[in-house]
N, C-alpha and C positions, 0 to 999 in steps of 0.2 A: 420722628417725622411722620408717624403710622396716623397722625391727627391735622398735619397741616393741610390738605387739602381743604378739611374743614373749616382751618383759620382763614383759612384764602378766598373762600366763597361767603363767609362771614364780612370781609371785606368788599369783595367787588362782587360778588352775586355769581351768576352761571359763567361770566368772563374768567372764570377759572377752573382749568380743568387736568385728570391726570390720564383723559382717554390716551393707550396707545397709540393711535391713528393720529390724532394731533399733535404727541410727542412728537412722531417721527417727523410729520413735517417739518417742523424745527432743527432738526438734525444738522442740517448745510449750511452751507450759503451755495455761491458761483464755484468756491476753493474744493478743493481733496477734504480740507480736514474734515472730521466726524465727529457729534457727540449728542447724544439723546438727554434731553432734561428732564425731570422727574416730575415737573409740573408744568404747563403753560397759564400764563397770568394775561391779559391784556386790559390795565387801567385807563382811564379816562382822565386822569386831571394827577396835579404834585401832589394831595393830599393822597391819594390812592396808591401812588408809588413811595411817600414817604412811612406808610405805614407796612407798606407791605415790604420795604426794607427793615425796618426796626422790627418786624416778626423774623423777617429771613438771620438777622443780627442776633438775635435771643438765642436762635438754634444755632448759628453757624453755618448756617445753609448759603451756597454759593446764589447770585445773581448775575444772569447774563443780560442784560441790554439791550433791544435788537430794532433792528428799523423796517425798510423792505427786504433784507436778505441777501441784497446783489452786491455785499462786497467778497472779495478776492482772496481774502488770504486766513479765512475761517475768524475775525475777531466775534462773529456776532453768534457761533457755534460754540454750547454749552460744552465744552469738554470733561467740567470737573462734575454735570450734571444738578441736579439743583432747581432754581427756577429761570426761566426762560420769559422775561418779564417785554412785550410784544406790544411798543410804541408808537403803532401802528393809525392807530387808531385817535391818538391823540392831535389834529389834524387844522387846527381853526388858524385863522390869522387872525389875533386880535387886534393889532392897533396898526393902523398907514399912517404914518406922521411924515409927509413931504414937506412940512417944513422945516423940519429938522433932518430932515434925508436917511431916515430909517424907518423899519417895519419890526413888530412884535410876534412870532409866531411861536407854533408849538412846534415841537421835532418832527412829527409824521406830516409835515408839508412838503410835496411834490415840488422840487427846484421848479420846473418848469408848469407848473400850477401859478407860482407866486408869481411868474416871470409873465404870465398872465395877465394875469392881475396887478401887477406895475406898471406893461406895456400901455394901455390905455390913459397912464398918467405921463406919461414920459420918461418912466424909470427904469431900471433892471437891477437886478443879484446877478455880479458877474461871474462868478466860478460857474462852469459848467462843462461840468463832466460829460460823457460819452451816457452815461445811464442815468441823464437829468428827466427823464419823462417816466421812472421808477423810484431812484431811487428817493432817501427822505434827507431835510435839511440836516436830522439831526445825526445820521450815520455822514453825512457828509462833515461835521463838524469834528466827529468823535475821530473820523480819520484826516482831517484836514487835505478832503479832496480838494482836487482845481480840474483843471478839464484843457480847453483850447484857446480861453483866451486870458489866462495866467499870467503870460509874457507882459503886457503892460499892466494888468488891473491887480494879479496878487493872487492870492487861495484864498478857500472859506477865509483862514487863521487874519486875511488883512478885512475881513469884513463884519465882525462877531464883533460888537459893542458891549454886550452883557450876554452871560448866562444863568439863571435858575436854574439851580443844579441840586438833585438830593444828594446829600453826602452817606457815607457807609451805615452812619450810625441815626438816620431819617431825617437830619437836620436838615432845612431850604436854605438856600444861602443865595445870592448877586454873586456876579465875580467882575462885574462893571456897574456902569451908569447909563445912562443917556448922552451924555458928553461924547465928542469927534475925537476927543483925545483926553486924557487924563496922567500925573505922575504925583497917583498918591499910591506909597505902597509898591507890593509885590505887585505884579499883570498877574493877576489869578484868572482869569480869562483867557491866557493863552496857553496858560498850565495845564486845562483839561479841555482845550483843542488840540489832538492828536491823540488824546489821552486812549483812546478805544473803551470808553466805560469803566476802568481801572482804577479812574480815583471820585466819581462821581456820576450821575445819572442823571442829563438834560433833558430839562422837563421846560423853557421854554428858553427862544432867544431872541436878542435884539439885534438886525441886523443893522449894516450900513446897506445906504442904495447907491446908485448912480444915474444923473442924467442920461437917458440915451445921445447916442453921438448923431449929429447932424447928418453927416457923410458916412460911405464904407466905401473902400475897394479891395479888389482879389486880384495878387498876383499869383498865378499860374503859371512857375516854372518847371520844367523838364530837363533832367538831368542825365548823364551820362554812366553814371555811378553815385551813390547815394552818398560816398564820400564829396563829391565834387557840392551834392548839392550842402552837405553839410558846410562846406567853407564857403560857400555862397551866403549861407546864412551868418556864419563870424564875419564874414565883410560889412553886408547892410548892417550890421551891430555896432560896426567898428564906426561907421559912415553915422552914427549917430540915430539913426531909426529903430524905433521900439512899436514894431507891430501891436497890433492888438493881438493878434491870434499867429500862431508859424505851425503848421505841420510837415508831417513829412508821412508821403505813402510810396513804398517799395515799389518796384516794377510786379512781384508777384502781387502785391495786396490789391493794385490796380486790376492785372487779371482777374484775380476772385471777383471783385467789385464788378465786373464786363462782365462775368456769369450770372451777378444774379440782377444783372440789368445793363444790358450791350447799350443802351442810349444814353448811359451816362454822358455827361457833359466835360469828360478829364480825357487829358493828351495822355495817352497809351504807349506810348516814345524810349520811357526810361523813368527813373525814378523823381516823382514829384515833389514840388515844394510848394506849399500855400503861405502867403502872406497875406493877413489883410491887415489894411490901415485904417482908424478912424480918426475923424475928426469933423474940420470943413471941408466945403468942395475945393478949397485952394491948397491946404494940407496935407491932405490924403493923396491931391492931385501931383504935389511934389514928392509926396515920400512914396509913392509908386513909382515915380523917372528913377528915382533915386536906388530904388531895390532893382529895376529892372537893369542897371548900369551895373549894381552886384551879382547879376548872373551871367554876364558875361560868358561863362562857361556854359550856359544850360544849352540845350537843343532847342529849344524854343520857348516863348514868353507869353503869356496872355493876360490882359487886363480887363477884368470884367469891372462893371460900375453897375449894371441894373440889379437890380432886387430878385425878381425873381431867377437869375440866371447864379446871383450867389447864393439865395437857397439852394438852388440847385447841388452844386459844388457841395454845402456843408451838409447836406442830407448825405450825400453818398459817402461823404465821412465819418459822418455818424452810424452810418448800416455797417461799418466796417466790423465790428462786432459778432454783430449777428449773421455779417457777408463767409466769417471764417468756417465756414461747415461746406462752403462751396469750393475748395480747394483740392480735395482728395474723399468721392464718397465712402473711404473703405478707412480712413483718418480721420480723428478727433484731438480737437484744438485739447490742450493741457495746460491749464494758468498755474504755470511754476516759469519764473526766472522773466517774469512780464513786467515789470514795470522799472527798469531801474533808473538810475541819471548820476549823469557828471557835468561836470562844469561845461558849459557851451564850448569852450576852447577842444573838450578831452570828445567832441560827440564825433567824429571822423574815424577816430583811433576805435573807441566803443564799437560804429556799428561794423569796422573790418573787424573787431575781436571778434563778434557776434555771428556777421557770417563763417567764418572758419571754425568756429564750434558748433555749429550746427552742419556744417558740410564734413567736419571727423567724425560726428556723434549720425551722420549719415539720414538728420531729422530738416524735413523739409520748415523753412522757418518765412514769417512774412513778419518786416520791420516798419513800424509805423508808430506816430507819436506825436508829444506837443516838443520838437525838437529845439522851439526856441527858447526853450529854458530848458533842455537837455534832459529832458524827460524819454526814453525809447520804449517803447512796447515792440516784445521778442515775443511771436503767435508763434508757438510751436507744433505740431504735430505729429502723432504714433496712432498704430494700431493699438487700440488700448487693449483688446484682448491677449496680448504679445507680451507676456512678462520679463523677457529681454528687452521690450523696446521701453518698457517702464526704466530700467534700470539705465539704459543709455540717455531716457529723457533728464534723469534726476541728476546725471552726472556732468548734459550738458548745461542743464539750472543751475547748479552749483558753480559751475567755471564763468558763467555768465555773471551771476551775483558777485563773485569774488572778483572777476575783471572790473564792474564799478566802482568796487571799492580799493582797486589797484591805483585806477585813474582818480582816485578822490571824490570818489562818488556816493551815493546810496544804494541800500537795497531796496527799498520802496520811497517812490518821489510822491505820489498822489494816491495809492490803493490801502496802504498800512500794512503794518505788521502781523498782527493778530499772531497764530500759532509757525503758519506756515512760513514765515520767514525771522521764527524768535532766534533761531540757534547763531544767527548771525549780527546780531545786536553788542554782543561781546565783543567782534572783530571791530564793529564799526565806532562803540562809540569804547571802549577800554574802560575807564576807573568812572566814566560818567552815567554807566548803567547802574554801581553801585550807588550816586548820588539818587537815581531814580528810583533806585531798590528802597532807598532810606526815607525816599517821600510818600512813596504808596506803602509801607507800613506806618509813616507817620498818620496818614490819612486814615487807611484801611488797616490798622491793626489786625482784624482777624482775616482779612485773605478775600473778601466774600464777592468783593466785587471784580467779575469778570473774569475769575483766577486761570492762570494759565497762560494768559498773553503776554505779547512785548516781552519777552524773555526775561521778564519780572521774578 
């Protein structure tokens, strides 16, 4: 390897480097895991990433993936060290075809860049995650995010038409068409969405769009206990209504939220439920009666309809994130045991699991999420200088994670697996992680890409 640095700049020029300083940036993502790469690459276009695999392939040298950085659970963290190949920069949207209701981009496009840039035509990409104004489409694909409004529209995985993908050995490949639908073949297109970089490297895709919806409304319920709002929410489900978007924020998450801006526009009362509806103004306007009849139990109800007053509302759900540092200044948030889900029926049972393991584990914890497809976010908190409190954190993560998957759940619904939640992939999926074991070495015979994750 004492020569690749030289291959590598022979290839893309100065966009390859093995300064220290820039290794280590690379190091992270958001997650705990660690790992320094021995080089950073950041190419420009498929020819530059397929060569620069078919050199990584001669040697044997690992390839790591990587987008903005901001996922969760260390997938884009070089572990096995190697090259650290930074798709950053790959960033153009080539083709808006509204007449066929999709858009052609590169991976390093900003969700809420394109979202931009659709809005003015009447369209949107609906996955949108909590870190759409960061993070990039194509770490969104690799991990098959969704965000808040999942519930009726899907994940990335229901919007991905095609991908251009390098394969291990620098081959370009399709794994779609152009076509709304297609049954020719294997879905090779939905094989390497969630894939985390492991069986291939997207290098561009084809989305599907959607018209924007005529109408919204925002229901704003208040609830008594976050169980109660939960079976509030299996009612309107039952009643036939499929929100666009459901969340749920805790009574503490609300507090944090009041800390880092008292003029929030949310009832303070008890634990909240957001629904919104799209469609018509007739629509929207009955399946609002309709959810507000399913909370019956809440402390109070509100129905917002204006624009600016439901931005309002989904800002201060989107700061929930960056709001969690405002809970405890002498406490840091710890993304272990954060993302799980189970069936919308098993989400009541879940969040009492949750609180009771964080009230023995003695960790103050805020519960918040896209509850309507039974996705929960567990904000946990420790003194991280406290090497007892680490130990009580990792032992309330683990009873967390195995409680979803008591209830028939997963360990990661939307953030991936990567390193940080491999060891539990055995549990979850039995003799199917072998089928998976058998296709990323059909793929990847030597290992190189992305090694270490998905408990591969």
């Amino acid at each position: 390897m004492m020569n690749l640095i030289d291959d590598l700049r022979r290839l893309v020029g100065d966009r390859a480097t093995d300064s220290s300083s820039e290794r280590l940036c690379y190091s992270r993502d958001a997650s705990q895991v660690r790992g320094l790469p021995d080089y950073v690459v950041r190419p420009l276009n498929a020819i530059e990433v397929s060569e620069i695999v078919r050199l990584a392939g001669r040697l044997g040298v690992p390839v790591t993936p990587r987008g903005a950085g901001t996922g969760l659970a260390g997938g884009a963290v070089p572990i096995k060290g190697g090259i650290l190949l930074d798709l950053s920069g790959m960033d153009r949207m080539l083709e808006l075809d509204l007449d066929d209701l999709q858009v052609q981009i590169e991976p390093g496009v900003i969700p809420e860049r394109l979202n931009w840039a659709l809005k003015e035509h009447g369209f949107f990409f609906p996955p949108d995650p909590g870190s759409s104004a960061m993070c990039t489409i194509g770490g969104m694909i690799a991990n098959n995010a969704s965000g808040m409004r999942c519930v009726k529209y899907g994940t990335t995985r229901d919007h991905v038409l095609d991908l251009e993908v390098v394969m291990a050995d620098g081959r370009v490949i399709h794994t779609g068409s152009r076509m709304l639908k297609s049954s020719a073949g294997y879905d090779l297109t939905r094989l390497m969405v969630g894939s985390e970089g492991t069986l291939g490297i997207i290098t561009a895709a084809r989305l599907r769009i959607t018209p924007l919806p005529r109408a919204r409304r925002l229901i704003a319920a208040s609830f008594p206990t976050a169980e109660a709002g939960a079976r509030a929410v299996i009612e309107a489900f039952s009643a036939g209504i499929v929100p666009s978007a459901c969340e749920i924020l805790d009574r503490t998450t609300l507090m944090v939220l009041s800390k880092c801006n008292p003029n929030l526009a949310l009832p303070m009362d008890g634990d909240l439920i957001l629904f919104e509806v799209d469609g018509s103004e007739q629509s929207t306007a009955e399946e609002a009666e309709q959810i507000e009849r399913a909370c019956s139990a809440a402390i109070s109800v509100r129905i917002a309809t204006g624009k600016e007053e439901m931005e309002e509302i989904w800002a201060a759900r989107r700061l929930v994130g960056a709001a969690v540092s405002r809970l405890d200044p002498n406490l840091s948030r710890v993304y272990l045991g954060e993302d799980v889900g189970v069936p919308i029926s098993q989400i009541p049972t879940l969040i009492a699991r949750v609180e009771r393991i964080a009230e023995e584990a003695g960790i103050p914890a805020m519960k918040y999420g896209h509850i309507g497809d039974g996705n929960l976010h567990a904000a946990l908190f420790i003194d991280i200088t406290d090497e007892d409190r680490w130990g009580a954190l990792e032992r309330a993560a683990d009873r967390i994670h195995l409680a979803a998957l008591d209830l028939g759940g997963t360990v990661s619904a939307e953030h991936g697996i990567g390193l940080a939640r491999a060891r539990y992939m055995e549990r979850q999926w039995g003799e199917g992680l072998d089928l998976m074991r058998s296709i990323k070495r059909a793929i990847d015979p030597q290992g190189i890409l992305n090694p270490g994750k998905l408990g591969l």
